[in-house]
C-alpha positions as CSV (number, residue, x, y, z in Angstrom):
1,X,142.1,26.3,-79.4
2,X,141.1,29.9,-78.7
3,X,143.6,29.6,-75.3
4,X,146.6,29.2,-77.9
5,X,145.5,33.2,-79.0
6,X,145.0,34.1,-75.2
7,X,148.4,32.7,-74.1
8,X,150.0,35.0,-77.4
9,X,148.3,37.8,-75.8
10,X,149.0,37.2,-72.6
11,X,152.7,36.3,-73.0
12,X,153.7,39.2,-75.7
13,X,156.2,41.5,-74.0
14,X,155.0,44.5,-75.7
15,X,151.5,44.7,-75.4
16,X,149.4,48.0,-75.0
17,X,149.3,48.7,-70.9
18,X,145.7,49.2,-71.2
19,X,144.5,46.0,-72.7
20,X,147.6,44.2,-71.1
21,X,145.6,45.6,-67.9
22,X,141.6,44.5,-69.4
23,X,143.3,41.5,-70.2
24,X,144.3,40.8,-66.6
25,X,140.9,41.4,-65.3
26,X,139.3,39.0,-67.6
27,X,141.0,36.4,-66.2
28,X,138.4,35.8,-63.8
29,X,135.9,35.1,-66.1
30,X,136.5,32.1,-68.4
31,X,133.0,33.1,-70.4
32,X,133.9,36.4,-71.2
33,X,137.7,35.8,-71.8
34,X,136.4,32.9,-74.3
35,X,134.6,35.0,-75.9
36,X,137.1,37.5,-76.6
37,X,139.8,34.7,-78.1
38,X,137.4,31.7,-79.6
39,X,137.8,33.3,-83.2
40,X,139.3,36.1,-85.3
41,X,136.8,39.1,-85.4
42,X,135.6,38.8,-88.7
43,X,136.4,41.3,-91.9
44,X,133.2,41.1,-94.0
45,X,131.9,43.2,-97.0
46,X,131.4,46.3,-94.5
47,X,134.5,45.9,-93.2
48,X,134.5,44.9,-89.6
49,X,132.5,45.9,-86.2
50,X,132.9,44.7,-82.4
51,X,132.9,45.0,-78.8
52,X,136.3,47.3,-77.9
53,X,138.6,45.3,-75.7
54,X,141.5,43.0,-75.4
55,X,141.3,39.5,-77.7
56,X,141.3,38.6,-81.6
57,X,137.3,38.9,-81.5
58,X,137.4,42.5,-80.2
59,X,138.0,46.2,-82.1
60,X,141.2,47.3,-80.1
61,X,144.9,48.5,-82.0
62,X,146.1,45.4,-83.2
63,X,142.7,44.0,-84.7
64,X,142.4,47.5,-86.3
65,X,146.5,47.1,-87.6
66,X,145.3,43.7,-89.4
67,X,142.9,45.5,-91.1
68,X,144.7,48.0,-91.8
69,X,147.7,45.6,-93.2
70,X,145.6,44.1,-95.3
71,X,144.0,47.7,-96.5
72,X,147.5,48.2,-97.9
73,X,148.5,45.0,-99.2
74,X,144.9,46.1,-101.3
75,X,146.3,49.7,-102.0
76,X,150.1,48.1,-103.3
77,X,148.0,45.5,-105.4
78,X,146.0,47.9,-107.2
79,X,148.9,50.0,-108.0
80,X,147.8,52.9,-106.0
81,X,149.6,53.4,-103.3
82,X,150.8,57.0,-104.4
83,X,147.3,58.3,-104.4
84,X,147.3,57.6,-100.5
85,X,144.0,56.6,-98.5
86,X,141.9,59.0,-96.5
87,X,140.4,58.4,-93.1
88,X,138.1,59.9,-91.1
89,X,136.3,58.8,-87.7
90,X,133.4,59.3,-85.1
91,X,132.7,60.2,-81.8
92,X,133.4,56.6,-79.9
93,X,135.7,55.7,-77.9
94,X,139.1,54.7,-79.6
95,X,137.7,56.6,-82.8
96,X,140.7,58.8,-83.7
97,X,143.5,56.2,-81.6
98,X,142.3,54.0,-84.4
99,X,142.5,56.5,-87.3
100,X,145.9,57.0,-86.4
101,X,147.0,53.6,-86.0
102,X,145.7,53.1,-89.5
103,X,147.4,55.7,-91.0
104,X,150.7,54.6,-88.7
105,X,150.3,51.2,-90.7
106,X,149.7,52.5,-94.4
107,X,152.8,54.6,-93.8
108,X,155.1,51.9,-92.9
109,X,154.5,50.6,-96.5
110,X,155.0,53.9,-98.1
111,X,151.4,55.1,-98.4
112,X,150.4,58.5,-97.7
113,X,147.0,59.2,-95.3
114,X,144.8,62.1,-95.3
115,X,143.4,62.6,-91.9
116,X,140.7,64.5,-90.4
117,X,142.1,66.7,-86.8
118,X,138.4,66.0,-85.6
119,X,135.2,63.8,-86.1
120,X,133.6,64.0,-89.7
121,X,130.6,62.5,-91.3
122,X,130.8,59.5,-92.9
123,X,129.5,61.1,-96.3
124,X,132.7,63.5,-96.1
125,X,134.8,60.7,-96.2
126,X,133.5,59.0,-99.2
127,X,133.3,62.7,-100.6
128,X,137.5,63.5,-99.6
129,X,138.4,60.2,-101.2
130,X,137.2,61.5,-104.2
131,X,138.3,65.1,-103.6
132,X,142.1,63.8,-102.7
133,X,141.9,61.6,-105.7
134,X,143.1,59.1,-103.2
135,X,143.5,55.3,-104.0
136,X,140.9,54.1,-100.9
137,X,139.0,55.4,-96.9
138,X,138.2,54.2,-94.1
139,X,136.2,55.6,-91.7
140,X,136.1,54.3,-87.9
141,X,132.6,54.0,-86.5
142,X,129.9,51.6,-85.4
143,X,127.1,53.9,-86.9
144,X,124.1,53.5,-84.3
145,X,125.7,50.4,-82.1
146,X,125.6,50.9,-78.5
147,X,128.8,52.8,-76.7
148,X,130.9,49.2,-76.3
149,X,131.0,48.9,-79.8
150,X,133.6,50.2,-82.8
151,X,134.0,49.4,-86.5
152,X,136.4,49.8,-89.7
153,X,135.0,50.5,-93.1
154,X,136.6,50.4,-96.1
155,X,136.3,52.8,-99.4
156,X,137.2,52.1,-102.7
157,X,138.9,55.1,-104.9
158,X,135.4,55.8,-106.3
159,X,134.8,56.7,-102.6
160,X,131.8,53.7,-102.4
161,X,132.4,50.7,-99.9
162,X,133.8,47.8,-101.4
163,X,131.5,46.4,-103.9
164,X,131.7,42.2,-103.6
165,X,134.6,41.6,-106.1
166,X,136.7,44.1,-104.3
167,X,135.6,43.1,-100.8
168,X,136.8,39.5,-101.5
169,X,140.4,40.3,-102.5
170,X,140.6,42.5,-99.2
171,X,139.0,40.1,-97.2
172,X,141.6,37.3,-98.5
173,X,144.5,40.3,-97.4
174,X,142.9,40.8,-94.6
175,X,142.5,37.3,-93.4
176,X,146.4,36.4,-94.7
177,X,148.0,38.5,-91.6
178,X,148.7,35.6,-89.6
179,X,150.0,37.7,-86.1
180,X,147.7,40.7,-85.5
181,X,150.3,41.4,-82.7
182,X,153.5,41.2,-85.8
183,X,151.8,43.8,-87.9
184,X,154.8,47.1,-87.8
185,X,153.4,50.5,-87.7
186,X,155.8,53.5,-88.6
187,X,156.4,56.2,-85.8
188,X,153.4,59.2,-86.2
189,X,156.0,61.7,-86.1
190,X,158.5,60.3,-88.5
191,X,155.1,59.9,-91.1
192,X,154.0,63.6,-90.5
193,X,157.9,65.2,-91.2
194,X,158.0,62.8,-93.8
195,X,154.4,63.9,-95.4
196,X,152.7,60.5,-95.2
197,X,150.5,61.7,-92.7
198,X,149.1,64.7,-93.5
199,X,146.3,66.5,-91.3
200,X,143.5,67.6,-93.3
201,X,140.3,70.4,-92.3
202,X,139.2,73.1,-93.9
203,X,139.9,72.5,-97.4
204,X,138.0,69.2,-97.6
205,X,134.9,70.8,-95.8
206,X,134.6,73.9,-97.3
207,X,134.9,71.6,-101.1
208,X,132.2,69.6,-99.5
209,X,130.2,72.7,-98.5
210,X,130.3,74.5,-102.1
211,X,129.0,70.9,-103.6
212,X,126.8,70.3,-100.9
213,X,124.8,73.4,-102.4
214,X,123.9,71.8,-105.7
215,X,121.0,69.6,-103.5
216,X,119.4,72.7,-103.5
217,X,116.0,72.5,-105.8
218,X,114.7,76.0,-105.8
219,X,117.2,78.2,-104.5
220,X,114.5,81.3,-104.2
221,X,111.6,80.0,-102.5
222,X,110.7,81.5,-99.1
223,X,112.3,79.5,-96.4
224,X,110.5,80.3,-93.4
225,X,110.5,77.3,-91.8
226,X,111.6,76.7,-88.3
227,X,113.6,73.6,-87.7
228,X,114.9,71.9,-84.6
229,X,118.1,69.2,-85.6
230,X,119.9,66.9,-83.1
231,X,123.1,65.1,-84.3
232,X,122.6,62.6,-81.8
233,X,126.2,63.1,-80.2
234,X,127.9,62.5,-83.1
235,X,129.2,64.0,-86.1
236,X,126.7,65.7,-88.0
237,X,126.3,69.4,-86.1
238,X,128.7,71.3,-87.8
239,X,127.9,70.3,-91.6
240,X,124.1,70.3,-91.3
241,X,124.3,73.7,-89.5
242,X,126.5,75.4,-92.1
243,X,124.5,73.6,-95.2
244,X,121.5,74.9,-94.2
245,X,122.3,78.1,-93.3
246,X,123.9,78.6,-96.8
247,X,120.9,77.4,-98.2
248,X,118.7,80.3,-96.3
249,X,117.6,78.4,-93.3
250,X,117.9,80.9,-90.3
251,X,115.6,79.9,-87.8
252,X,117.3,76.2,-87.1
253,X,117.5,75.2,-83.0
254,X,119.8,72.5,-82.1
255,X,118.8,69.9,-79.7
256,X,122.1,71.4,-77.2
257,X,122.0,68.1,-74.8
258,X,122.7,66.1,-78.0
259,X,124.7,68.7,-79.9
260,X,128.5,67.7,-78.2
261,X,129.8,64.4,-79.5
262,X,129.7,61.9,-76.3
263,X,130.7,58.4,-76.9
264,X,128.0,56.9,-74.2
265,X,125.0,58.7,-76.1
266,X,124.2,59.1,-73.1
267,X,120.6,60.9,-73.8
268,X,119.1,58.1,-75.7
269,X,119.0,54.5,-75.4
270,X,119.9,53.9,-78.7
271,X,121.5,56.7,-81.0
272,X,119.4,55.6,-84.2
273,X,117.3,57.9,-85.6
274,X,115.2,55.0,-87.0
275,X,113.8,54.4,-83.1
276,X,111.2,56.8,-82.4
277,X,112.8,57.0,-78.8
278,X,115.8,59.4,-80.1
279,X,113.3,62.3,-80.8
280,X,112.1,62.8,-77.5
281,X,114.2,65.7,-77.1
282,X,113.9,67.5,-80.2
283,X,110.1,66.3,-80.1
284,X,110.0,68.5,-76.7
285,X,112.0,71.1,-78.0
286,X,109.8,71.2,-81.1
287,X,106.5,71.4,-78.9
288,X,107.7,74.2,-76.8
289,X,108.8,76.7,-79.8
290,X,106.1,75.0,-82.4
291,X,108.6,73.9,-85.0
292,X,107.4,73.0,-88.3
293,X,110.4,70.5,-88.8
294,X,112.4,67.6,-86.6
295,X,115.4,66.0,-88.3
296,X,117.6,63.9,-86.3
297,X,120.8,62.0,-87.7
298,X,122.9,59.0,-86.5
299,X,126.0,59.0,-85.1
300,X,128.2,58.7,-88.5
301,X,125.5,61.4,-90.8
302,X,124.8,58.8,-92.8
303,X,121.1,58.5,-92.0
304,X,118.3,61.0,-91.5
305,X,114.9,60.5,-89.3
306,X,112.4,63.3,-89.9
307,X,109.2,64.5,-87.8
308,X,106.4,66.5,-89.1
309,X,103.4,67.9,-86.7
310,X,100.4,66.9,-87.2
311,X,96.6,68.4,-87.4
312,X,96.4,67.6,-83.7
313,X,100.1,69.4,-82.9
314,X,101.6,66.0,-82.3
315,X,104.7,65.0,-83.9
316,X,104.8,61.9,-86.3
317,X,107.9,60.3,-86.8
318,X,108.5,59.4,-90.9
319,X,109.1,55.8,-92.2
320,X,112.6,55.4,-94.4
321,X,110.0,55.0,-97.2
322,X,107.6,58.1,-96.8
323,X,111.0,60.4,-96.4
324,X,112.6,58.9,-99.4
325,X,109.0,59.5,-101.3
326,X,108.8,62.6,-100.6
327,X,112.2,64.1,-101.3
328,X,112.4,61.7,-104.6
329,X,108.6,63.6,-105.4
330,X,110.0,66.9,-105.2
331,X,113.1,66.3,-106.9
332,X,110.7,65.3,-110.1
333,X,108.2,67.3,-109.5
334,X,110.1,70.6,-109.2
335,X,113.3,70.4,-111.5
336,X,113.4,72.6,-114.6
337,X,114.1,69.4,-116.8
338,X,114.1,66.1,-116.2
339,X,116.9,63.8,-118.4
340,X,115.6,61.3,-120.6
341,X,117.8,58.9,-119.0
342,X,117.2,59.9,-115.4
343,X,117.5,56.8,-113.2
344,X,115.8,56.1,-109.3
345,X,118.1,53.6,-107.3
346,X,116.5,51.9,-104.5
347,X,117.0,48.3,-102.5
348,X,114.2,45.5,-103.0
349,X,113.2,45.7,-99.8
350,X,112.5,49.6,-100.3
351,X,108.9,50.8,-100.6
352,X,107.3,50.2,-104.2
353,X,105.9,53.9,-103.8
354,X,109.3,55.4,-105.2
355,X,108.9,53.0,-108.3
356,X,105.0,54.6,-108.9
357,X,106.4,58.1,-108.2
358,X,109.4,57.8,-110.3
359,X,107.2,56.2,-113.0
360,X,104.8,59.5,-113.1
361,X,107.4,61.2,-114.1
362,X,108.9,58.9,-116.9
363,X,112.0,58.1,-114.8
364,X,113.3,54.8,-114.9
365,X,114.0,52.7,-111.6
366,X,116.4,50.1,-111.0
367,X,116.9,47.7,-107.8
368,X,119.6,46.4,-105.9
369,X,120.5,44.3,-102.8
370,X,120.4,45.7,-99.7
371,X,123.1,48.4,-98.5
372,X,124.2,51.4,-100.4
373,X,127.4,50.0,-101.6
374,X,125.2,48.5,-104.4
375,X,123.7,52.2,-105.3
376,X,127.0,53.4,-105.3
377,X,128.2,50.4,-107.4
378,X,125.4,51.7,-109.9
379,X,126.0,55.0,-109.8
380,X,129.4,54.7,-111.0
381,X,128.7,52.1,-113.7
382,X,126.1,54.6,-115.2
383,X,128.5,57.2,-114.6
384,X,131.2,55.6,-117.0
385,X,128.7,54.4,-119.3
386,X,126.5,57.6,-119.9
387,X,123.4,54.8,-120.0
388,X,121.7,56.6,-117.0
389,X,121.4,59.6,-114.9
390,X,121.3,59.0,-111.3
391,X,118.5,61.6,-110.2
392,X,118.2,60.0,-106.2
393,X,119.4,56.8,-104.4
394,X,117.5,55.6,-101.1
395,X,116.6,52.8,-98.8
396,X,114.1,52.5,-96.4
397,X,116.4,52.3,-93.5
398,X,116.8,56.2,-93.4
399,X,119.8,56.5,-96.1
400,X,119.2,58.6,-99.1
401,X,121.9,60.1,-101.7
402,X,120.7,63.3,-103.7
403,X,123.9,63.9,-105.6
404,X,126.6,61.7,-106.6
405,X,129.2,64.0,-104.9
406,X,129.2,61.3,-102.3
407,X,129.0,57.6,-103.4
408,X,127.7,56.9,-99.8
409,X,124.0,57.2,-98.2
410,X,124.7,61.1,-96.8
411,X,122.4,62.7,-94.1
412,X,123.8,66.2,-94.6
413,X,122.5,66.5,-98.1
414,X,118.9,64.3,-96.9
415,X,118.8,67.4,-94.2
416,X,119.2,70.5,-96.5
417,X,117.0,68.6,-99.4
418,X,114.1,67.7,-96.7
419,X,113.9,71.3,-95.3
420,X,113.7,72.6,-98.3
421,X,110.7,70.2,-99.4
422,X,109.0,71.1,-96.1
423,X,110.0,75.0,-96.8
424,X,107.9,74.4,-100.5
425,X,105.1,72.8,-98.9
426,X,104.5,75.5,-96.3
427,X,104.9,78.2,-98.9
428,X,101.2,76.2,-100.2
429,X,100.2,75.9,-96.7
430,X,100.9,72.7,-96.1
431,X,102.9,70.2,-94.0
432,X,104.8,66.7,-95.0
433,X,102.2,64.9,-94.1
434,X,99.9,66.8,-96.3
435,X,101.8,66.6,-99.3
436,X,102.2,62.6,-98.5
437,X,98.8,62.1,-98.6
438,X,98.5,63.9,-101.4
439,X,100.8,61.5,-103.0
440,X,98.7,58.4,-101.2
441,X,95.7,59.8,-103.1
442,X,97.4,60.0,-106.2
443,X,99.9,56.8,-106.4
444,X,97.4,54.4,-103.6
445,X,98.0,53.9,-100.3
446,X,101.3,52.3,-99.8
447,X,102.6,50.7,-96.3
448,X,105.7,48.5,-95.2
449,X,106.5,46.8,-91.9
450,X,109.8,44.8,-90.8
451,X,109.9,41.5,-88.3
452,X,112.9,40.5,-87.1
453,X,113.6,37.1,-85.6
454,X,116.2,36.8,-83.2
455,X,117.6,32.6,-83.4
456,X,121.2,32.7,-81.3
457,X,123.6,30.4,-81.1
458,X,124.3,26.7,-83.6
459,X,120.5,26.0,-83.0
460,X,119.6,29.5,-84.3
461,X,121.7,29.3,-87.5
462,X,119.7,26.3,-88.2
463,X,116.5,27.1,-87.8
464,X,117.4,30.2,-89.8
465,X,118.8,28.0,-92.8
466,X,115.3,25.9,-92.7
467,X,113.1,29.0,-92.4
468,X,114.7,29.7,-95.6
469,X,114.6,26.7,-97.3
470,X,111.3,26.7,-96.3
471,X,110.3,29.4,-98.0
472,X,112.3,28.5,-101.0
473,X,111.4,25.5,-101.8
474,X,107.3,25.9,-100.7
475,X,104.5,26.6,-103.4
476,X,103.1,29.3,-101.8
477,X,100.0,30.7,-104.2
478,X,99.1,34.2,-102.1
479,X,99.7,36.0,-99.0
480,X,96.9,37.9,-97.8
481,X,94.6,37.2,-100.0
482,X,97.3,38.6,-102.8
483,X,98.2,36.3,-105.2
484,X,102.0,35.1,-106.0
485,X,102.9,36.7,-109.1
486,X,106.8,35.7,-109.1
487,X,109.2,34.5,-107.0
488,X,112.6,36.2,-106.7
489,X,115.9,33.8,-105.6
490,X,118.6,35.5,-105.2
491,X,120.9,32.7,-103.8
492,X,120.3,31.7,-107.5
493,X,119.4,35.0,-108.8
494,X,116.1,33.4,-110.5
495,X,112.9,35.2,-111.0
496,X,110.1,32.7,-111.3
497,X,106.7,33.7,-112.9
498,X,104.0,31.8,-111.3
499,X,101.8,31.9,-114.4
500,X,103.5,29.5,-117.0
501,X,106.3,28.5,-115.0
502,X,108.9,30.8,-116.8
503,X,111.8,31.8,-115.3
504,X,114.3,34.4,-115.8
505,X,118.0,35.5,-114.6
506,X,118.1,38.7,-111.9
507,X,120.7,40.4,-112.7
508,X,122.2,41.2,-109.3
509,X,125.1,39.7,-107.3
510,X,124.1,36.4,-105.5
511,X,122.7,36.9,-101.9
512,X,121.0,35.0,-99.3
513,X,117.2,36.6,-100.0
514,X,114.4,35.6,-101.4
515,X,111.3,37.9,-102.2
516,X,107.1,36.9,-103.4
517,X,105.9,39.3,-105.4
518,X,102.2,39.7,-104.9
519,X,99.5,41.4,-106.9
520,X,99.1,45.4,-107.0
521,X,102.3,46.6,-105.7
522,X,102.0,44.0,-102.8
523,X,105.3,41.6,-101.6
524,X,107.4,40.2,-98.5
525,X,111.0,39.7,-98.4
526,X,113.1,37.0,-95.9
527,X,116.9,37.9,-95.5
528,X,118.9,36.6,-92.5
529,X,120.9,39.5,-91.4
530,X,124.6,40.1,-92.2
531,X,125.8,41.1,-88.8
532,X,123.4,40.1,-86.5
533,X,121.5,36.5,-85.2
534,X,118.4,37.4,-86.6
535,X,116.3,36.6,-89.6
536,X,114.0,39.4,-91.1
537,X,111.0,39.9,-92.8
538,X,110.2,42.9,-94.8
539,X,106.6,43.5,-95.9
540,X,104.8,46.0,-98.3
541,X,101.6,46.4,-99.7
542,X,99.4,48.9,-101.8
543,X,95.2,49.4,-101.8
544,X,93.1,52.6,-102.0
545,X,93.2,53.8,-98.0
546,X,95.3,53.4,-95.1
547,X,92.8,51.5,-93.4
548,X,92.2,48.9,-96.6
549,X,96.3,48.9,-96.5
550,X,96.7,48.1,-92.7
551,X,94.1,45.5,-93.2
552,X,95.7,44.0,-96.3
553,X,99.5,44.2,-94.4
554,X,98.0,42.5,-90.8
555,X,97.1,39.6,-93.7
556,X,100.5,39.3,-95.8
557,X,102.2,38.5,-92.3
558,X,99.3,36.7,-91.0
559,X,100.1,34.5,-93.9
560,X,103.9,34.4,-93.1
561,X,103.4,33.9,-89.7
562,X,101.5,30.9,-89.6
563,X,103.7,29.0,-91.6
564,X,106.6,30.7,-89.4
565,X,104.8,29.5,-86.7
566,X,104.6,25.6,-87.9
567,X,108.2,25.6,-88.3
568,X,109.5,27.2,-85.4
């Protein structure tokens, strides 16, 4: 079946040179040519990432034109095709050939783009679209995935990724372009004398910049805090800089062999902030001028990893969930007036500690499924409803949102927000880490973990489904010594109290997840991943120390893993 899509390749007259010429060499390799034809790359709720290269299952110009077909087939449905679509893009390979090729697409149908010259942050996109007023974004990255790889996501007008009812009618457009190779793209030229491509810069950034200083806290506290930042080789340098030097940051060293944007990352061995490996050059840098503050950010800005020293001069790398407690602390702790109808957002598989903190400070918190499109989702519900004030939106894989200006996690505003925080504790004579124990002693000692479980292939997907069902469908009574309060389903978006049997509707969109809540703050989580082979297992628990916690969390997944174990 999948030769029928090579043969269209290989016999349309017109194809690019350069994949006509990648298409050639794969010839000689059956495995890797199958893999590039034996199925349409797939246009999910995040849009769509892939390998670059010739074939239906790779990121290349005429994958990216389906998409981008079916973008405005979306746009023309909604009836807002005059409001245009802005795009912006990273520093990978094919990043702004792709931007163009979208906008080359829209304009065929009649729909204006908005289009960065050079590389921006992913938050700035989702902060133009609302800036432009424009009907939709996209933004062209692969956030942390190795060099080979590219992606496509798609914006609503609200400047949020698609939320699930609006992913599924794009998805269906998407999916109804039945000749990626068919789809017409108007001449660049013609669209810019025309006006539907129009360039945008300055205007966009220096709107984001003037917002970007409402993260600010305390705008008069001493800010002598010396920082060293590394964007990682992607797209964060310029925005970060600027932001915190209009907040009063002046002592702030770049990380220079990570500062230009290089599509091989080629200093790290992943560009993900969330592996402790990516530091080792600011970490260095950081010894030799004895910074008080590492922050490094992913390729896209749209997540933060932060290092404090510690008491012995060694740096410590932050958890998603100790950042996200910290800056959600000092938010609280240090605002003039909190609203009566302030509102934390987090995931379910985000540390329980924000809950307790926001809690302290009589501030309601509300969950959702995993990925920020759901926060944003929130944020704009509350937003038309007046029910809630968002006050801070985070997950524990290194995204937080201090401001609604952006409906997307945003590194740029983590980086000003958490220099500030670590200006204010310094100003006591303290580090991070001191004011996070401080908050251990206060709240209990709180501690996650994540397992992942790589299954590949048909076999893979099946052991994954019975893991599940497993776990579903088993009457487990404790974890760890932790008793099973309730059981939450969200395949059937059931909450299950173990005590009486009662059982109640979650009010979240359906997803393949299901989560035991323990006893005092404790609970584990199973989701199979959306985009890769694997099945994980989220873990977090709450006693009085760090040791009592480690001992407690080396229980909760002894418990897991012996019946993992059984099965597998």
């Amino acid at each position: 079946m999948w030769k029928n899509d090579y043969n269209r390749w290989k016999e349309f007259t017109e194809l690019d040179a350069d994949l006509a010429s990648k298409l050639e060499e794969l010839t000689s390799d059956e495995q890797s040519l199958e893999d590039a034809f034996y199925k349409n790359l797939e246009f999910g709720t995040g849009g769509m990432r892939g390998k670059l290269g010739p074939g239906t299952n790779r990121m290349n110009i005429y994958t990216v034109r389906k998409a981008a077909e079916g973008l405005a087939t979306y746009v023309n449905d909604q009836g807002l095709s005059n409001r245009g679509v802005a795009i912006a893009y990273d520093s990978r390979y094919m990043s702004k050939e792709f931007a163009v090729e979208t906008a080359r697409v829209l304009g065929h149908h009649g729909i204006p783009s908005y289009v960065f010259t050079s590389l921006r942050p992913t938050p700035e996109l989702s902060f133009a679209v609302r800036h432009l007023n424009a009907a939709a974004g996209v933004v062209v990255t692969a956030s942390h995935n190795p060099p080979e790889y590219n992606g496509f996501k798609a914006y609503n007008e609200d400047g949020g990724q698609l939320p699930p009812e609006q992913a599924e009618i794009m998805i269906d457009f998407v999916n109804k372009v039945e000749n990626e190779l068919k789809v017409e793209a108007a001449d660049q030229q013609e669209l810019e004398e025309q006006g539907l491509l129009r360039w945008i810069d300055d205007e966009v950034d220096e709107a984001y910049l003037e917002a970007l200083k409402g993260v600010t806290v305390q705008p008069d506290i001493q800010k002598d805090l010396s920082l060293v930042f590394t964007p990682l080789h992607g797209t964060a340098r310029d925005l970060v800089e600027k932001g915190l030097q209009q907040s009063g940051f002046t002592s702030i060293h770049i990380v220079e062999e990570q500062a230009k944007p290089d599509p091989e990352f080629s200093t790290v061995a992943s560009p993900n902030p969330e592996e402790h490996q990516a530091f080792e050059m600011a970490i260095d840098q950081g010894k030799a001028i004895g910074a008080d503050l590492l922050m490094a950010t992913d390729p896209d800005a749209d997540r933060l990893g932060v290092a404090v020293p510690n008491e012995k001069g060694e740096y410590v790398v932050l958890t998603g969930n100790q950042t996200g407690a910290l800056l959600l602390d000092y938010i609280l702790g240090q605002s003039e007036q909190l609203p009566q109808n302030g509102l934390l957002i987090k995931t379910i598989v985000t540390s329980e500690f924000g809950r307790v903190i926001a809690n302290s400070y009589g501030i309601r918190s509300l969950d959702t499924l995993t990925g920020f499109k759901f926060i944003g989702e929130k944020i704009r519900e509350y937003e038309q409803s007046g029910e809630h004030t968002f006050m801070f939106g985070y997950e524990e894989s290194y995204g937080y949102l201090v401001k609604d200006f952006a409906r997307d996690k945003d590194a740029v505003q983590a980086a000003v927000l958490a220099a500030e925080v670590g200006a204010h504790w310094k100003n006591q004579g303290k580090t991070l880490l001191d004011a996070l124990d401080e908050l251990y002693e206060k709240h209990g000692y709180f501690l996650e973990d994540l397992q992942s479980m790589k299954l590949e292939g048909k076999s893979g997907t099946e052991q994954i489904k019975a893991i599940m069902d497993d776990f579903r469908n088993a009457e487990i009574k404790e974890a760890g010594g932790k008793k099973v309060v309730a059981i939450e389903d969200y395949a059937t978006t059931l909450r299950k109290h173990v005590q009486g049997g009662t059982e109640e509707e979650i009010d979240l969109p359906t997803s393949n997840v299901v989560k035991f809540i323990l006893e005092d703050d404790c609970w584990f989580c199973l989701r199979p991943s959306g985009t890769e082979p694997k099945i994980k297992f989220y873990y977090g628990v709450k006693s009085g120390t760090r040791k009592e916690s480690e001992e407690l969390l080396a229980a909760v997944k002894a418990t897991v893993n012996e019946r993992l174990h059984a099965l597998i």
